[in-house]
PDB file with SEQRES, HELIX, SHEET and CRYST1 records, atoms N, CA, C and O in Angstrom:
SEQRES   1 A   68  UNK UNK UNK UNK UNK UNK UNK UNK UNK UNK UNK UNK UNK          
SEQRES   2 A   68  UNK UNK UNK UNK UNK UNK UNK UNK UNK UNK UNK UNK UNK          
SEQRES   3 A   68  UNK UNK UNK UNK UNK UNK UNK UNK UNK UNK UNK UNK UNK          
SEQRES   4 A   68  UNK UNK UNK UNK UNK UNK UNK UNK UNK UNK UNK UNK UNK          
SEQRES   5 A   68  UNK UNK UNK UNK UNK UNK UNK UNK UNK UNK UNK UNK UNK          
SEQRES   6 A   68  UNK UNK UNK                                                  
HELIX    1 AA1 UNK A    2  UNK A    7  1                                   6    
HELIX    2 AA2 UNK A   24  UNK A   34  1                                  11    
HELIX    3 AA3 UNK A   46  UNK A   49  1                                   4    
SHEET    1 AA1 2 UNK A  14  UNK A  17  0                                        
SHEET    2 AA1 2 UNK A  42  UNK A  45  1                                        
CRYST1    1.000    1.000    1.000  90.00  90.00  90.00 P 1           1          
ATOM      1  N   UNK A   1      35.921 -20.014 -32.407  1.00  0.00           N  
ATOM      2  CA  UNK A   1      35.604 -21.397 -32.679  1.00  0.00           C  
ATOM      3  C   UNK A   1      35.394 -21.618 -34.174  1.00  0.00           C  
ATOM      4  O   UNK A   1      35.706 -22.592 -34.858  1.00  0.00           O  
ATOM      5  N   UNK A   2      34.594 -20.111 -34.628  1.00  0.00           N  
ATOM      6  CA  UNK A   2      34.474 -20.918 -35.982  1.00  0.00           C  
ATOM      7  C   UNK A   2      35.935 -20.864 -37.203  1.00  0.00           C  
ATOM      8  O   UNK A   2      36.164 -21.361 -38.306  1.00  0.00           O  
ATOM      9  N   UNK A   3      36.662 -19.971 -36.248  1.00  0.00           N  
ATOM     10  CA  UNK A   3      38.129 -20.035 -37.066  1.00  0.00           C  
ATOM     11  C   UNK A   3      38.895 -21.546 -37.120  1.00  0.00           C  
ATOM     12  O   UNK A   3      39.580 -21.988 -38.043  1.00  0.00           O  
ATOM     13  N   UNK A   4      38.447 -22.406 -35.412  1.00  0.00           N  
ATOM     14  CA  UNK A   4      39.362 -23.390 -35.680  1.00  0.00           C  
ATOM     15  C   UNK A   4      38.625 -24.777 -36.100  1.00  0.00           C  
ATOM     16  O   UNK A   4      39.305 -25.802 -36.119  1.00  0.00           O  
ATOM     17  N   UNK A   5      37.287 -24.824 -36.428  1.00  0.00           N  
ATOM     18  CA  UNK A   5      36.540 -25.275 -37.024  1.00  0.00           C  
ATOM     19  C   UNK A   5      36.883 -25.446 -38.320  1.00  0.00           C  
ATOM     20  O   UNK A   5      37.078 -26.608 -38.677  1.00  0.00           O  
ATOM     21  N   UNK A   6      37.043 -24.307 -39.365  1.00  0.00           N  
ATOM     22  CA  UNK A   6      37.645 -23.965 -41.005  1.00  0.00           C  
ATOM     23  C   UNK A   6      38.955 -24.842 -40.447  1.00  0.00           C  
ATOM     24  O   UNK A   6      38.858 -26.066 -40.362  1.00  0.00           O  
ATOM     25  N   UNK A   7      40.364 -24.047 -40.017  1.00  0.00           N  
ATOM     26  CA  UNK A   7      41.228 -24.242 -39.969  1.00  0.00           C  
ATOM     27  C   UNK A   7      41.532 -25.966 -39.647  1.00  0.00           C  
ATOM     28  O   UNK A   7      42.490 -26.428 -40.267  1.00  0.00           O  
ATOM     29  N   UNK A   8      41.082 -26.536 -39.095  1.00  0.00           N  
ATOM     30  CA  UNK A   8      40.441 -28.233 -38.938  1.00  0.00           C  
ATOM     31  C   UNK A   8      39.942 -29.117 -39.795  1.00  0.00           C  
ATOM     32  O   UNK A   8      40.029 -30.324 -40.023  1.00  0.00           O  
ATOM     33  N   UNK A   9      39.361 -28.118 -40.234  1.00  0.00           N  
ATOM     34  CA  UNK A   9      38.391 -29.176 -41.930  1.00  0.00           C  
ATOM     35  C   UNK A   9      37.400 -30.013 -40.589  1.00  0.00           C  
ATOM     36  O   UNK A   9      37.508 -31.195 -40.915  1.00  0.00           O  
ATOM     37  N   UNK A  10      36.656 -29.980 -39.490  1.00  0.00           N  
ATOM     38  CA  UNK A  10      35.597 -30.701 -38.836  1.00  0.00           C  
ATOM     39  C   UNK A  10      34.672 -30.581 -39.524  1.00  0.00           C  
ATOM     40  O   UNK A  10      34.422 -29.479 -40.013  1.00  0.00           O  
ATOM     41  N   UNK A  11      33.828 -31.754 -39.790  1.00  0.00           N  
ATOM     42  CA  UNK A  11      32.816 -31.854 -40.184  1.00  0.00           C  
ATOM     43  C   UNK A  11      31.681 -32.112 -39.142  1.00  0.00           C  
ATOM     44  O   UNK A  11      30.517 -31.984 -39.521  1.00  0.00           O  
ATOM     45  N   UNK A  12      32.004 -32.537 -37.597  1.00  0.00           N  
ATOM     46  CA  UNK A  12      31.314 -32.892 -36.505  1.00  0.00           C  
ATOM     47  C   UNK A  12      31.458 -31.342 -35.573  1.00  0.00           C  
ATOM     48  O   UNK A  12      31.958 -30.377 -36.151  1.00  0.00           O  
ATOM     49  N   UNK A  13      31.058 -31.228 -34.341  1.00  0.00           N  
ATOM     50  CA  UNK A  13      31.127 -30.851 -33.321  1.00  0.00           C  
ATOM     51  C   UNK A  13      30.753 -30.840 -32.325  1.00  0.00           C  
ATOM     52  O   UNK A  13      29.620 -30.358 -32.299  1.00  0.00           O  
ATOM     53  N   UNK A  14      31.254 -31.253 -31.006  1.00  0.00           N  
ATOM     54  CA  UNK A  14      30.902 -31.427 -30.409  1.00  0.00           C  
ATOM     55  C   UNK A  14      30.826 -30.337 -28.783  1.00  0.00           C  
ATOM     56  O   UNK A  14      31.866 -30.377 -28.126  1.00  0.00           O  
ATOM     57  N   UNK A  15      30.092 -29.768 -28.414  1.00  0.00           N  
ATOM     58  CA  UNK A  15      29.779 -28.277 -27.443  1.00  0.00           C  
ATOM     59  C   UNK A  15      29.213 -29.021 -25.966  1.00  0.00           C  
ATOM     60  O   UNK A  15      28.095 -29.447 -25.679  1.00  0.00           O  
ATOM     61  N   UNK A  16      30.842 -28.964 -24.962  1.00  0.00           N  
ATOM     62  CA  UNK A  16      30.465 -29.105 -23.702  1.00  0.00           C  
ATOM     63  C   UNK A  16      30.254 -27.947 -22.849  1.00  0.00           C  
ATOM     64  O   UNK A  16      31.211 -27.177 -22.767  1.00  0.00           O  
ATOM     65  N   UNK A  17      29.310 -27.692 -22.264  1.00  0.00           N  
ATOM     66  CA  UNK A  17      28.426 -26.390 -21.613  1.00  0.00           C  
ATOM     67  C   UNK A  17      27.890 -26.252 -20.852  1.00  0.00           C  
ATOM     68  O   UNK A  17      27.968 -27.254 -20.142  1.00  0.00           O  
ATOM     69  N   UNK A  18      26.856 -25.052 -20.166  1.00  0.00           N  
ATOM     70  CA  UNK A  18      25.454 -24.873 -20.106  1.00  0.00           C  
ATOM     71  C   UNK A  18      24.567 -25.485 -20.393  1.00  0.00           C  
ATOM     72  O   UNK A  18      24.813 -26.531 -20.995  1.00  0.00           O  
ATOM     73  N   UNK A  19      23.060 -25.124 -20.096  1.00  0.00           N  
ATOM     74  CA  UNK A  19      22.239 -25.239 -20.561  1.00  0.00           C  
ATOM     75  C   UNK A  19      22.059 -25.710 -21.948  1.00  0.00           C  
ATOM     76  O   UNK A  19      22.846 -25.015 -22.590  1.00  0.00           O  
ATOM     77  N   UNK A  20      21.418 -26.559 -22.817  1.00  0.00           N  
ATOM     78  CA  UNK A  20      21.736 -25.873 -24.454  1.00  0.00           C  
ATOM     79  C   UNK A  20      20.423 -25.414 -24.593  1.00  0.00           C  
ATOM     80  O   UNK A  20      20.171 -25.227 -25.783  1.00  0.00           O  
ATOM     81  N   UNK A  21      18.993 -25.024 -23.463  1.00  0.00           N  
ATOM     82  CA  UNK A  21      18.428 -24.897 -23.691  1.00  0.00           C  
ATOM     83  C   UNK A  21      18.796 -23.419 -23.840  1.00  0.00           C  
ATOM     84  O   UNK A  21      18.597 -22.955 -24.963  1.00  0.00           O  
ATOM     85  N   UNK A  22      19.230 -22.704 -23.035  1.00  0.00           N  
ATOM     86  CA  UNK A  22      19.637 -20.992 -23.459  1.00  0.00           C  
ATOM     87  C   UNK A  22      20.745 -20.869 -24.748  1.00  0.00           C  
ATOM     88  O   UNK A  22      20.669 -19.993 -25.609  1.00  0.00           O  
ATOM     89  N   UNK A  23      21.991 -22.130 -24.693  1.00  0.00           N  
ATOM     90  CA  UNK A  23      23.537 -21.628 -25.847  1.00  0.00           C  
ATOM     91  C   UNK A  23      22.642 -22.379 -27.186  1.00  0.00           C  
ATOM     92  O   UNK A  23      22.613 -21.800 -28.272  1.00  0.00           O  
ATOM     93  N   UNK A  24      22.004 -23.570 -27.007  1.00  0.00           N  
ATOM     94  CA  UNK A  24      22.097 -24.122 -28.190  1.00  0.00           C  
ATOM     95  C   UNK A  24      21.411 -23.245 -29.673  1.00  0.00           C  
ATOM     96  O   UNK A  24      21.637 -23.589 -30.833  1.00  0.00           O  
ATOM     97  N   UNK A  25      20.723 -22.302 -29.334  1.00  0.00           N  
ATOM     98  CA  UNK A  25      20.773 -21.559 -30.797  1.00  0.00           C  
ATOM     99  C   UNK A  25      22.075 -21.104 -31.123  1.00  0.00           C  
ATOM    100  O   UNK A  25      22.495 -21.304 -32.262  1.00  0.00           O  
ATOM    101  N   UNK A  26      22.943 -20.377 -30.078  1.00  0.00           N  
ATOM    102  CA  UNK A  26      23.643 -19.505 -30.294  1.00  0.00           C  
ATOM    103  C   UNK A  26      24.828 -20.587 -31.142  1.00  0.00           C  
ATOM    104  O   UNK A  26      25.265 -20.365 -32.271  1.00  0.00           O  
ATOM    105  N   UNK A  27      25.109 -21.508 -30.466  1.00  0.00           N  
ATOM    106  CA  UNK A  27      26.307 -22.441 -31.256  1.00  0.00           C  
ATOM    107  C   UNK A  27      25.665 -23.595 -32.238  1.00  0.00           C  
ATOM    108  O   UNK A  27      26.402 -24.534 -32.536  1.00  0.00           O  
ATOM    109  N   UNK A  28      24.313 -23.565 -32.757  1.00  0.00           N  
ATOM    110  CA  UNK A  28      24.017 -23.793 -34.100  1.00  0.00           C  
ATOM    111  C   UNK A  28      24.263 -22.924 -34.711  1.00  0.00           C  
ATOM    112  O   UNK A  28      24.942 -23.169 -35.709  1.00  0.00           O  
ATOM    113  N   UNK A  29      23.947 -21.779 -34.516  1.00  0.00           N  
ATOM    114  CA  UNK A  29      24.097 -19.964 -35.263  1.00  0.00           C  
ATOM    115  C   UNK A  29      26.092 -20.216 -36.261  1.00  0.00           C  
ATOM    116  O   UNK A  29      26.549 -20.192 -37.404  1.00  0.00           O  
ATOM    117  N   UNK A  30      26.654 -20.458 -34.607  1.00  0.00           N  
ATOM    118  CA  UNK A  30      28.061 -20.459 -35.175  1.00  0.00           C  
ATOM    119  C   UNK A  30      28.437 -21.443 -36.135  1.00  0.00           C  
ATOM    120  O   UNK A  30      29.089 -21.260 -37.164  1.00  0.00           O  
ATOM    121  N   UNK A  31      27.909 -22.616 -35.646  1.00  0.00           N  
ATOM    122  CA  UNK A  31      28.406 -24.040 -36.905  1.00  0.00           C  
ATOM    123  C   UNK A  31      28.096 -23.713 -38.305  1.00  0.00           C  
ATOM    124  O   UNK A  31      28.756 -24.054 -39.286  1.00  0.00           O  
ATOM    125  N   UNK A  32      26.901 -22.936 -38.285  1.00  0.00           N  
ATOM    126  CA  UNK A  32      26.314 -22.816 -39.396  1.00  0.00           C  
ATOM    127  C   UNK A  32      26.975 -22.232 -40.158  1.00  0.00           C  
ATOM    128  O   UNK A  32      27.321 -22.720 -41.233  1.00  0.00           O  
ATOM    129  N   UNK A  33      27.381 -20.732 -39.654  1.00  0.00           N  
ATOM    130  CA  UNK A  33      28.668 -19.636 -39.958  1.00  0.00           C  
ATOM    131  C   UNK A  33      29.705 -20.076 -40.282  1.00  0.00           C  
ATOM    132  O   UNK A  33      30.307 -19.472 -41.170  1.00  0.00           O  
ATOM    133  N   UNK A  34      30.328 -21.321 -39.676  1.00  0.00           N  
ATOM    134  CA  UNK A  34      31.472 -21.772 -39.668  1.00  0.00           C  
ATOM    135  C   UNK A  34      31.699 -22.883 -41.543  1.00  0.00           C  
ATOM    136  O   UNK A  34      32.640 -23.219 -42.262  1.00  0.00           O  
ATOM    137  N   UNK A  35      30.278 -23.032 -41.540  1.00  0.00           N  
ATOM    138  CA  UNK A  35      30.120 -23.585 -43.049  1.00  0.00           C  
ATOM    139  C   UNK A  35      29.535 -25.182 -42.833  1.00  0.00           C  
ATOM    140  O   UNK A  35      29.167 -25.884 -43.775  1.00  0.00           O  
ATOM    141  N   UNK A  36      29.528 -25.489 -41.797  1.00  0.00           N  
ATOM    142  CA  UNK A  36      28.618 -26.746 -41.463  1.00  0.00           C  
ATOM    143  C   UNK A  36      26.976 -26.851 -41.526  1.00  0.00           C  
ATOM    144  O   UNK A  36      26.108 -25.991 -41.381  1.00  0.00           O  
ATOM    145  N   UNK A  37      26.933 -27.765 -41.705  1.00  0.00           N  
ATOM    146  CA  UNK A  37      25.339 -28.226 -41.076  1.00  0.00           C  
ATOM    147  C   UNK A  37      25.640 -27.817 -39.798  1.00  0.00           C  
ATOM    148  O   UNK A  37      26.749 -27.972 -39.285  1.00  0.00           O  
ATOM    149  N   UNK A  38      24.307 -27.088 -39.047  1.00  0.00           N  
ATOM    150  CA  UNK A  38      23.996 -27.121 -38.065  1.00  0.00           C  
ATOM    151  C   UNK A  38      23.503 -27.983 -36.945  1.00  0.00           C  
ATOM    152  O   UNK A  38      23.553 -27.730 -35.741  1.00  0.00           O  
ATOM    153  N   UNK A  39      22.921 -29.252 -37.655  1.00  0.00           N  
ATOM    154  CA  UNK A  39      22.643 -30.322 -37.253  1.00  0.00           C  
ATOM    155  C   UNK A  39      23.768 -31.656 -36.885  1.00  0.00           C  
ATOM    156  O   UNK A  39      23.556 -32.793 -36.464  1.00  0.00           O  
ATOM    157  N   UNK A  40      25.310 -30.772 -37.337  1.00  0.00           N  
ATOM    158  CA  UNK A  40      26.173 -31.865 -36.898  1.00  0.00           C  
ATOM    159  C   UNK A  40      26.349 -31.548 -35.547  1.00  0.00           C  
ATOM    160  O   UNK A  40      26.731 -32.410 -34.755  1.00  0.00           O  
ATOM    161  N   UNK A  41      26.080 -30.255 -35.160  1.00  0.00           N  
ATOM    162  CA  UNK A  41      26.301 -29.999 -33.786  1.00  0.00           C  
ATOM    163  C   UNK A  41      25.765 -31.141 -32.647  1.00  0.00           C  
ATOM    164  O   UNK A  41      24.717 -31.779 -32.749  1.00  0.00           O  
ATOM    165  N   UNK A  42      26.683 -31.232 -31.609  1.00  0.00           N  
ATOM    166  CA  UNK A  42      26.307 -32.253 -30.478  1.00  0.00           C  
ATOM    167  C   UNK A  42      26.151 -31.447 -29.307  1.00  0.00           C  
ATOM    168  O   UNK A  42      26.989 -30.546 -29.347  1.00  0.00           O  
ATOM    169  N   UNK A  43      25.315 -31.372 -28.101  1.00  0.00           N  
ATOM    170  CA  UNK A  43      25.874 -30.521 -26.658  1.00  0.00           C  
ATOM    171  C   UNK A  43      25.768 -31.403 -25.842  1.00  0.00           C  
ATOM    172  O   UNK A  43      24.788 -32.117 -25.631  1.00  0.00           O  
ATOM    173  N   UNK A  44      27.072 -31.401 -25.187  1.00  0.00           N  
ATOM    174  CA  UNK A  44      26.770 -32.627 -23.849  1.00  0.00           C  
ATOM    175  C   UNK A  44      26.457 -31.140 -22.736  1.00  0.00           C  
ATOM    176  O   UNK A  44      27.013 -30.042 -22.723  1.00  0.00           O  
ATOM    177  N   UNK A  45      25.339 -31.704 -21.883  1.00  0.00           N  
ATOM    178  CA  UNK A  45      25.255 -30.705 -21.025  1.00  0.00           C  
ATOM    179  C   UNK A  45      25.773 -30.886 -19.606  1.00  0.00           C  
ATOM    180  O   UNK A  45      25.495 -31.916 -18.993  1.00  0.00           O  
ATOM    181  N   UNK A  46      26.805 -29.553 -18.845  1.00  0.00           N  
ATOM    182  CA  UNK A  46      28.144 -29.704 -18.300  1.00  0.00           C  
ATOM    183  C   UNK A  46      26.867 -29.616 -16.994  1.00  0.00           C  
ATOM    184  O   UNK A  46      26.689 -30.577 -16.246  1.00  0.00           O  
ATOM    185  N   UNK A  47      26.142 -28.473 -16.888  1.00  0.00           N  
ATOM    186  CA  UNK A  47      25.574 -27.929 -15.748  1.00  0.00           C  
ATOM    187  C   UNK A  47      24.794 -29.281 -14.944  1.00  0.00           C  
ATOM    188  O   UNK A  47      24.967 -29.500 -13.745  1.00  0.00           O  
ATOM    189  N   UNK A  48      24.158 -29.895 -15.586  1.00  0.00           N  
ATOM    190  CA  UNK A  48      23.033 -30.442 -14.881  1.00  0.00           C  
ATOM    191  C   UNK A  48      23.235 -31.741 -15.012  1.00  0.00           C  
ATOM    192  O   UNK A  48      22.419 -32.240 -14.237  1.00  0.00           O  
ATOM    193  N   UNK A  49      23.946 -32.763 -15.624  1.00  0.00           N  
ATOM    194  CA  UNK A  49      24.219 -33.934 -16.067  1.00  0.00           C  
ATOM    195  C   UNK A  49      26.109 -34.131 -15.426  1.00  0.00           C  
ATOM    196  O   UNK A  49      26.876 -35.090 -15.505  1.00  0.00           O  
ATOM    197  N   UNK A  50      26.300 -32.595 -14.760  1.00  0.00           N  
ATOM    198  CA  UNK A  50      27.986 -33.166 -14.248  1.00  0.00           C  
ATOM    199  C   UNK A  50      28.172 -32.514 -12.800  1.00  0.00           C  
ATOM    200  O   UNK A  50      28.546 -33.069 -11.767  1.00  0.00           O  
ATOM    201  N   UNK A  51      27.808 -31.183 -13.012  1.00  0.00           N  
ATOM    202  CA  UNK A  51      28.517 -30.051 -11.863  1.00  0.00           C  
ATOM    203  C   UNK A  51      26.930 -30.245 -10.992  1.00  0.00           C  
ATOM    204  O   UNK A  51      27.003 -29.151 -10.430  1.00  0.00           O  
ATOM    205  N   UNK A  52      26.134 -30.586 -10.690  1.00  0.00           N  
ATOM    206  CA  UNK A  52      25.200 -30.662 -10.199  1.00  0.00           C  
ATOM    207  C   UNK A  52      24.987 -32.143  -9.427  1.00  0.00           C  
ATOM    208  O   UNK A  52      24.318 -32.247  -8.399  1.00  0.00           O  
ATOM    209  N   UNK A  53      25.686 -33.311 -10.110  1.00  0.00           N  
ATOM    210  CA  UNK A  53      25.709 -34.592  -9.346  1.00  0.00           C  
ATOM    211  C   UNK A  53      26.433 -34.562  -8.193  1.00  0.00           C  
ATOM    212  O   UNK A  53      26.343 -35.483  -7.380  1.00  0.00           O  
ATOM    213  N   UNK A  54      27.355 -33.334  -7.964  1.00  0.00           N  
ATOM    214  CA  UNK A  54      28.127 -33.372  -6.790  1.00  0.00           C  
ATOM    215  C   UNK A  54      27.749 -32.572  -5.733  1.00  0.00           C  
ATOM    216  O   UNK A  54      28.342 -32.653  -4.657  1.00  0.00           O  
ATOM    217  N   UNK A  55      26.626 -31.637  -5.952  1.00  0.00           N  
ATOM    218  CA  UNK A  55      26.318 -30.332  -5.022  1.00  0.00           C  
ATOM    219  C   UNK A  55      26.147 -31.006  -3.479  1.00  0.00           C  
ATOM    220  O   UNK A  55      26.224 -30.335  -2.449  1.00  0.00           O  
ATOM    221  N   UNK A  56      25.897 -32.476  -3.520  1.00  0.00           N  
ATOM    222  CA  UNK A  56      25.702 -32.990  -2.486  1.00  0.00           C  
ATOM    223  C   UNK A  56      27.238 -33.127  -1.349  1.00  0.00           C  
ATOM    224  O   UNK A  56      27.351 -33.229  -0.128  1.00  0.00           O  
ATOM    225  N   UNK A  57      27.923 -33.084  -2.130  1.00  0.00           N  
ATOM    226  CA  UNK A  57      29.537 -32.846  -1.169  1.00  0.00           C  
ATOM    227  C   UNK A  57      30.339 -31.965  -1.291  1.00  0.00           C  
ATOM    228  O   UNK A  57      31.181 -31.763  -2.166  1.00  0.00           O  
ATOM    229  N   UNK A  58      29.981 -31.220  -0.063  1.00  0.00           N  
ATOM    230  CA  UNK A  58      30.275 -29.350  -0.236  1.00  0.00           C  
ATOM    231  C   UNK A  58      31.845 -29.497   0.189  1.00  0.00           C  
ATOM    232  O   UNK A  58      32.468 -28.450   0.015  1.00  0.00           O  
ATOM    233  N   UNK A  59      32.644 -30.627   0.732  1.00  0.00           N  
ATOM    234  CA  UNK A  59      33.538 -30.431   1.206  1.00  0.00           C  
ATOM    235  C   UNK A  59      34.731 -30.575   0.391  1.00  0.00           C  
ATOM    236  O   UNK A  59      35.838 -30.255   0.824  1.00  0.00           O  
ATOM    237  N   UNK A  60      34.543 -31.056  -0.802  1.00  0.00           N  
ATOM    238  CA  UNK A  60      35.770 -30.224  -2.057  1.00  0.00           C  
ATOM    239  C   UNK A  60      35.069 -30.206  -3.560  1.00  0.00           C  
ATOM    240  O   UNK A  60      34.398 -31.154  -3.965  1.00  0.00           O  
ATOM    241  N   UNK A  61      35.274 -29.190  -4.213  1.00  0.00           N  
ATOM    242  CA  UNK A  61      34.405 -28.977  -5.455  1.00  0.00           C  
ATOM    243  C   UNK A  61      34.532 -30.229  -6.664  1.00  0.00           C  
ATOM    244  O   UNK A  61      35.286 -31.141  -6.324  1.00  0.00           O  
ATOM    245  N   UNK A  62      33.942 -30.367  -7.913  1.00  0.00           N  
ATOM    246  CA  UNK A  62      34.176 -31.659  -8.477  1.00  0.00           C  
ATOM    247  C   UNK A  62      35.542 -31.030  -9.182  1.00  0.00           C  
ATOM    248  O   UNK A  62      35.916 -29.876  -8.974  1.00  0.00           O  
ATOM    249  N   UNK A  63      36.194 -31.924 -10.006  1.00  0.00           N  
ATOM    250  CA  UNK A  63      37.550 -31.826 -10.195  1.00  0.00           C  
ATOM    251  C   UNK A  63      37.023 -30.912 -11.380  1.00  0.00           C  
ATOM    252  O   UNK A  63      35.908 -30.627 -11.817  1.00  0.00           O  
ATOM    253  N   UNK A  64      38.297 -30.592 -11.692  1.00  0.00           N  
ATOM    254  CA  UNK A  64      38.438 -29.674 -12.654  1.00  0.00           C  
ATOM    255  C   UNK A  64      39.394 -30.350 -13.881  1.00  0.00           C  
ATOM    256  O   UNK A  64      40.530 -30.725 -13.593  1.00  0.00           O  
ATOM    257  N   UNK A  65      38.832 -30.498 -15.387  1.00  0.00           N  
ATOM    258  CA  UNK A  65      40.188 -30.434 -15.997  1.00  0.00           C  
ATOM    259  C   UNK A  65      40.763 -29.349 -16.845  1.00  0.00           C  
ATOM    260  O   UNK A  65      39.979 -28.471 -17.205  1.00  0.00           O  
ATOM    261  N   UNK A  66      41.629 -29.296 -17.106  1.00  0.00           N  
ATOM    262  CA  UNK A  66      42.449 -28.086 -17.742  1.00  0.00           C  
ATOM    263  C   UNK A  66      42.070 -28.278 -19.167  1.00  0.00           C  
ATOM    264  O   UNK A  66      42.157 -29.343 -19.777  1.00  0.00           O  
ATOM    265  N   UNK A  67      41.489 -26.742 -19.805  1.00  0.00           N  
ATOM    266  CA  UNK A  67      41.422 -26.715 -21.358  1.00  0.00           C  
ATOM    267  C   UNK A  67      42.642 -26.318 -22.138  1.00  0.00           C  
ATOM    268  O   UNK A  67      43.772 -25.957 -21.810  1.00  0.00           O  
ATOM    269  N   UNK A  68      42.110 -26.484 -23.135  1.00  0.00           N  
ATOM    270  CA  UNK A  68      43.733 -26.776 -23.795  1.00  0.00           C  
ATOM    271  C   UNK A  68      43.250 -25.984 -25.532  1.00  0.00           C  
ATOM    272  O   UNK A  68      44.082 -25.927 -26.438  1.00  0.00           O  
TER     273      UNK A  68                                                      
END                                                                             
């Protein structure tokens, strides 16, 4: 990430995930590395705010999209 971060010229970022209560040091750690403020970092959180609104309908998983 922090290769295509440089290679990008980003000055933002934005980290869809986990928890950020366990990643979010770890991918401030990287932004920082990467030559950013650490504070441009954003985390939308994937676990509990997406994959968790659906646990209620076991009969097909939530969609999936393809990374790229």
């Amino acid at each position: 990430m922090k290769e295509e971060i440089r290679k990008r010229g980003l000055n933002r970022v934005v980290i869809a995930s986990c928890s950020p209560r366990l990643h979010e040091p770890t991918f401030r750690a990287m932004v920082a590395d990467a030559g950013l403020n650490p504070y441009l970092m954003e985390m939308a959180n994937l676990r509990e705010q997406v994959s968790w609104v659906h646990s209620h309908d076991r009969r097909r998983p939530p969609p999936r999209r393809p990374t790229s």
